[in-house]
C-alpha positions, 0 to 999 in steps of 0.5 A: 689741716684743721682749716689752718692757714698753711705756709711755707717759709722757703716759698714765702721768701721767695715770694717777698724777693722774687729770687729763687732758692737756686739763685740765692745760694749762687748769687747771695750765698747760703749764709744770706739765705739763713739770715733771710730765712730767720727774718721769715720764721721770726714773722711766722712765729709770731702768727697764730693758727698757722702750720709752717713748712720749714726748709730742713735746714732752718733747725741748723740755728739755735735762735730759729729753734728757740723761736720755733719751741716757743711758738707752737707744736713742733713736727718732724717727719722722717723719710729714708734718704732713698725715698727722699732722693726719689721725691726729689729727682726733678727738683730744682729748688734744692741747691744742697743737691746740686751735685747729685747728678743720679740717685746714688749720689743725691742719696748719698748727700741726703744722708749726710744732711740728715746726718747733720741735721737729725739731733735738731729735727729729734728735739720736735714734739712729734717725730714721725718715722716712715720707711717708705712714702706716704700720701699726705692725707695719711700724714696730717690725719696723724698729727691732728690726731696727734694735737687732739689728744694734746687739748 
């Protein structure tokens, strides 16, 4: 996008540990895994022309969304849980959807992440809302759109 390096903070971490996201939260715990993440985002945020990918649950702490505020244009893209749930059926890398042995259920456990997370992903610079899935081509013409209308 906008030939910006690109990337992605759940990845990253991964990369610097060698544990992946699965095996943290078993091993190490979510509350390791937040703070091991806030270290990663401290380090993007402080690049320039970067895009980030962040996991969704990076907007939970107040200081991650400060620095995020501060650091660059903030986008947030909305699926419904359905379509988010089919996305996501063979991933592994989500252990917050552990449980959700089939559709039905992992529905239900997105809607509530949403739920939870929603006020914070609304206090990005750019909401996109879609009701079914989007190639991404078509999501980041719409947000370079988005920054070239800003300069």
């Amino acid at each position: 996008m906008m030939n910006r390096i690109f990337i992605d903070t759940d990845e990253a971490l991964v990369n610097l540990t060698g544990l992946d996201i699965p095996q943290w939260f078993k091993t190490r715990g979510e509350n390791d895994f937040r703070r091991a993440e806030k270290t990663v985002l401290y380090h993007v945020c402080g690049l320039r022309g970067v895009v980030a990918a962040l996991g969704g649950g990076a907007v939970l702490d107040e200081e991650n969304r400060k620095m995020l505020a501060q650091s660059g244009v903030r986008v947030s893209l909305f699926f419904p849980a359905p379509v988010l749930a089919r996305r996501l059926e063979h991933a592994e890398c989500r252990p917050l959807l552990a449980d959700g042995n089939n559709e039905a259920e992992r529905i239900r456990l997105l809607d509530e992440l949403i739920s939870r997370r929603r006020p914070f992903y609304e206090e990005a610079d750019l909401t996109l809302r879609f009701g079914y899935d989007v190639d991404p081509d078509c999501v980041s013409e719409m947000i370079v759109s988005y920054l070239s209308g800003r300069s």
